[in-house]
C-alpha positions as CSV (number, residue, x, y, z in Angstrom):
1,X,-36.2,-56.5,31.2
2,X,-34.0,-57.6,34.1
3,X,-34.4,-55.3,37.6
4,X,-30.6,-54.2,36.9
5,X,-31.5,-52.4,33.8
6,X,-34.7,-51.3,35.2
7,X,-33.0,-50.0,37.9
8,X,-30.2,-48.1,35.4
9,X,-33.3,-46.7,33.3
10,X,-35.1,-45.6,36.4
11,X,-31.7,-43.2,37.8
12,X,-31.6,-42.0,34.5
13,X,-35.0,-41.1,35.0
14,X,-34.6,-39.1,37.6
15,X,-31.7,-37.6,36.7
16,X,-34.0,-36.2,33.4
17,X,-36.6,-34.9,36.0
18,X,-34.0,-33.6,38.2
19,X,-32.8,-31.5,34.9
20,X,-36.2,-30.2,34.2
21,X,-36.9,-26.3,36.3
22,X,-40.3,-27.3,35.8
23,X,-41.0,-31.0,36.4
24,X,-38.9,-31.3,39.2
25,X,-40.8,-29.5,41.7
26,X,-43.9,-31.4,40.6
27,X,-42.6,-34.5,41.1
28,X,-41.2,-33.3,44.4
29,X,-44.7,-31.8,45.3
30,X,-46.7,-35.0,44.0
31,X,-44.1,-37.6,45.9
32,X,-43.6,-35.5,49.1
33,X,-40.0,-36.4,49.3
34,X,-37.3,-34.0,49.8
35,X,-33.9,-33.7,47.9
36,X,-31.9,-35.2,50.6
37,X,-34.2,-37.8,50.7
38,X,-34.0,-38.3,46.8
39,X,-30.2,-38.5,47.7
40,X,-30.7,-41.1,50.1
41,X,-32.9,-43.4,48.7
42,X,-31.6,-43.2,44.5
43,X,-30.3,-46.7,44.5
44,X,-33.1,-47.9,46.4
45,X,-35.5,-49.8,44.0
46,X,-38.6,-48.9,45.9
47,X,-38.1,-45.2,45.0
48,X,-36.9,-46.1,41.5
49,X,-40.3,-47.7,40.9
50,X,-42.0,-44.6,42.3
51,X,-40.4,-42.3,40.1
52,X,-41.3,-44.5,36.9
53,X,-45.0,-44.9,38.4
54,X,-44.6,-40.5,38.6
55,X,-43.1,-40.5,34.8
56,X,-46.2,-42.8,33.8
57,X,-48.8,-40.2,34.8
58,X,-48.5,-38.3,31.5
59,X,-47.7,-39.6,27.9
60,X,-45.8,-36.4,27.6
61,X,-42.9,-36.9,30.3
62,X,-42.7,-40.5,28.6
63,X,-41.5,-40.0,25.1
64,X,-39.7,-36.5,26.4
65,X,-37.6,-38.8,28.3
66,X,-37.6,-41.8,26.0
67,X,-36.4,-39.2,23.4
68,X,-33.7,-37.7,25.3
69,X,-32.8,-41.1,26.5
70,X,-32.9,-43.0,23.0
71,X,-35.2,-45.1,24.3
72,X,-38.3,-46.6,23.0
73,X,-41.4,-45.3,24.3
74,X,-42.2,-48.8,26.2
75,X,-38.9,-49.0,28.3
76,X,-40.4,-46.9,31.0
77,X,-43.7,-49.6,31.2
78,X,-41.5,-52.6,30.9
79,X,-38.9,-51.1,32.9
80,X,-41.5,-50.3,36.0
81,X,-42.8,-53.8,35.6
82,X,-39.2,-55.3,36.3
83,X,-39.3,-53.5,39.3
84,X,-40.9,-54.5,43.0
85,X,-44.7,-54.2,42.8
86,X,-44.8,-53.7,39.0
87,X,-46.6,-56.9,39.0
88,X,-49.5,-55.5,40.4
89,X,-52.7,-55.0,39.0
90,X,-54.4,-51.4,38.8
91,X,-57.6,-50.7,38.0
92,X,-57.4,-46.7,37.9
């Protein structure tokens, strides 16, 4: 995947966590960030990769937006890999 579509996937992302009563104020509480700030920085993709690395936490989030999204269920993984410091190895 090409950081363009990553970056496409990754707003649409957001936009499906920014829909969700519940999971918005989670990711808001887990990231820190404010809505302004989310205004801000949407196109920036630094915080596109952060909210892909926040929609990998749980399996559930992934194929609730994959599914709403038509997506298949390893877009969000080879999506967050296109984008700066997907590259990176974890260990956790």
């Amino acid at each position: 995947m090409k950081q363009e579509q990553a970056e496409t996937l990754a707003v649409q992302a957001l936009g499906w966590i920014a829909g969700s009563d519940d999971l918005m104020p989670v990711f808001m509480g887990a990231t820190g960030i404010s809505i302004d700030d989310i205004r801000a920085r949407a196109s920036e993709p630094e915080f596109l990769a952060s909210v892909l690395d926040f929609l990998l936490m749980d399996d559930a989030w992934i194929t609730g937006f994959c599914d709403t999204a038509g997506q298949p269920y390893d877009a969000v993984m080879r999506a967050r890999a296109a984008l700066p410091g997907g590259q990176q190895m974890h260990w956790t």
